[in-house]
C-alpha positions as CSV (number, residue, x, y, z in Angstrom):
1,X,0.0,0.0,0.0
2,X,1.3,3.4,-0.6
3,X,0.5,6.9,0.8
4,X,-0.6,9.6,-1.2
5,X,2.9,11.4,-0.7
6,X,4.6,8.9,-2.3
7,X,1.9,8.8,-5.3
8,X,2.3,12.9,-5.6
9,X,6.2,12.2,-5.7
10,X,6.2,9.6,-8.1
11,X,3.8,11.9,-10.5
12,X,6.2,15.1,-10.1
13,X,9.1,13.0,-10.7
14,X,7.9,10.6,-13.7
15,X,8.3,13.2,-16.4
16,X,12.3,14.4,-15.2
17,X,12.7,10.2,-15.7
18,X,11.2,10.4,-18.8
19,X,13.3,13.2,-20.1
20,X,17.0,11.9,-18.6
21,X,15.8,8.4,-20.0
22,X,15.0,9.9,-23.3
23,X,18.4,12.0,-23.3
24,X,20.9,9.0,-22.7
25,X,18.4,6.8,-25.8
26,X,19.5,10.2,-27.5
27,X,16.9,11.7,-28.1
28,X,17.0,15.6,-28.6
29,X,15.3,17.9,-26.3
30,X,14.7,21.5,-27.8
31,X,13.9,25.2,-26.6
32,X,10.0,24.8,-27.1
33,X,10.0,21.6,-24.9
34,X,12.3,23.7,-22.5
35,X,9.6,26.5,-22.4
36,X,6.6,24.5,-22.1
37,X,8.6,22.7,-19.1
38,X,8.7,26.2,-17.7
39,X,5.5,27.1,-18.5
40,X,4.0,23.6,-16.5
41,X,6.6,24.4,-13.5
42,X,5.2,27.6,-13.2
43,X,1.6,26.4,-12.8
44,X,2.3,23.8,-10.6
45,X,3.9,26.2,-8.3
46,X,0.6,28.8,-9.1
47,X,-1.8,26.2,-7.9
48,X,0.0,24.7,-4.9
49,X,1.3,28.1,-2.9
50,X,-0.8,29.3,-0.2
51,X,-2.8,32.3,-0.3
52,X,-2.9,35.1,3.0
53,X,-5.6,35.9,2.9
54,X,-6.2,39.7,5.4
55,X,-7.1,39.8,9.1
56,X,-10.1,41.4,8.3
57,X,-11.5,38.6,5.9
58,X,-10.6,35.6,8.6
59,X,-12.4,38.3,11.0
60,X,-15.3,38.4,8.8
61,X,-15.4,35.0,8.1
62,X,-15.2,34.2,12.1
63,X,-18.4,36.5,12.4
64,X,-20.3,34.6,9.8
65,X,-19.9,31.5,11.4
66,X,-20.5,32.9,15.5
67,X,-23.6,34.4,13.7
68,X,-24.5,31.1,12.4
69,X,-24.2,28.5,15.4
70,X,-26.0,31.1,17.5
């Protein structure tokens, strides 16, 4: 059985595999491929950081929910 860490690890690091495996069978890897790697990196990193959001939003939101339960 394997956790979901390891299944997120092997799915980041399949493709860098792929690429060093296709590299040594000689295979050429050219500047579109390099910007499109960019351009996936970047997203990745868009989609996983963690927003702040302001102390007056969690305030609001703390509000919302004292309002609610009461």
């Amino acid at each position: 059985m394997s956790t979901p860490v390891f299944a997120s690890s092997v799915t980041y690091i399949m493709p860098i595999v792929a690429l060093a495996w296709g590299l040594l069978d000689g295979e050429t890897f050219s500047w579109t491929q390099g910007l499109g790697t960019l351009i996936i990196l970047i997203g990745v990193y868009l989609a996983n950081r963690k927003t702040k959001k302001s102390k007056a939003f969690k305030l609001r939101i703390f509000n919302l929910y004292i309002m609610y339960i009461s």
